[in-house]
C-alpha positions in Angstrom: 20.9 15.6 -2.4 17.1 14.7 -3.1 14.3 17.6 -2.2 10.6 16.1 -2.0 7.6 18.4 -2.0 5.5 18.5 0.8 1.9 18.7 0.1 -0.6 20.3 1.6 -1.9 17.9 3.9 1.9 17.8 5.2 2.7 14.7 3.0 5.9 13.6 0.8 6.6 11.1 -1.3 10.0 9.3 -1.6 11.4 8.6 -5.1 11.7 5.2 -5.8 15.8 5.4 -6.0 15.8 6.2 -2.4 13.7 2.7 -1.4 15.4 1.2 -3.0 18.6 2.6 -1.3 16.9 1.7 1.4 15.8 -1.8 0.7 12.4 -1.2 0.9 9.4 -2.6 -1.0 6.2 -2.2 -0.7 3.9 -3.1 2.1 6.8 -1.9 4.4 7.7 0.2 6.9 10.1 3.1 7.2 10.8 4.7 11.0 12.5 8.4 11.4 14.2 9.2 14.4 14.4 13.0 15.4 18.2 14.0 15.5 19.6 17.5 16.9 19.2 20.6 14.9 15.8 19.5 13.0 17.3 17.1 10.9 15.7 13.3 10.9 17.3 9.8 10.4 15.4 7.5 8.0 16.3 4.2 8.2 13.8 0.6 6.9 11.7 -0.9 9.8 13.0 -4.3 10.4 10.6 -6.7 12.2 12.6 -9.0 14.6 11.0 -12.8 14.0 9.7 -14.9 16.7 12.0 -18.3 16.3 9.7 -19.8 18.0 7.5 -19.5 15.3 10.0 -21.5 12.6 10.6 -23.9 15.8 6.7 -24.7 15.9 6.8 -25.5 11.9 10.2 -27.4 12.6 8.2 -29.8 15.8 4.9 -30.3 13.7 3.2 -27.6 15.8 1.5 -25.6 13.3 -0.4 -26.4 9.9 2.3 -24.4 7.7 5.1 -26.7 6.7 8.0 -25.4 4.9 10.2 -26.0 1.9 13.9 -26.6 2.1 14.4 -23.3 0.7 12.3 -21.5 3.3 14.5 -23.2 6.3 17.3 -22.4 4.5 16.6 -19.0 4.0 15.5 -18.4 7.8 18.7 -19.7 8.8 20.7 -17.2 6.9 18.3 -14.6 8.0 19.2 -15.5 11.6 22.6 -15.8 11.2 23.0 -12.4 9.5 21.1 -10.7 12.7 17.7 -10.0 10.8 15.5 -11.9 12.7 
């Protein structure tokens, strides 16, 4: 188990091995949920994407156009339930 040090402006800091457990980088969000008995859940904030955005790019709606790769990849995102 991992202790942090809370400082006095009722701050921690989480070790980088735990981000990265959690797949976060930086520029990120984390959300806590308050469970029973004062103990807290921590789990990354996942943004859900608007497909209508990548529908816009896909219909020439926008003035981003993307790469092969980045269709590719948005596909798999959606597929795998993270957007």
């Amino acid at each position: 188990m991992t202790s942090l040090v809370v400082t006095m402006k009722g701050q921690v800091t989480l070790k980088r091995d735990l981000l990265q457990h959690l797949g976060i980088k930086p520029g990120e969000r984390i959300e806590f949920d308050k469970m029973p008995g004062g103990e807290l859940r921590v789990k990354a904030s996942r943004p859900a994407g608007d497909i209508r955005a990548f529908f816009g790019c896909l219909a020439d709606k926008t003035t981003r156009k993307l790469t092969i790769e980045e269709i590719n990849e948005a596909i798999a995102a959606g597929w795998a339930g993270e957007r």
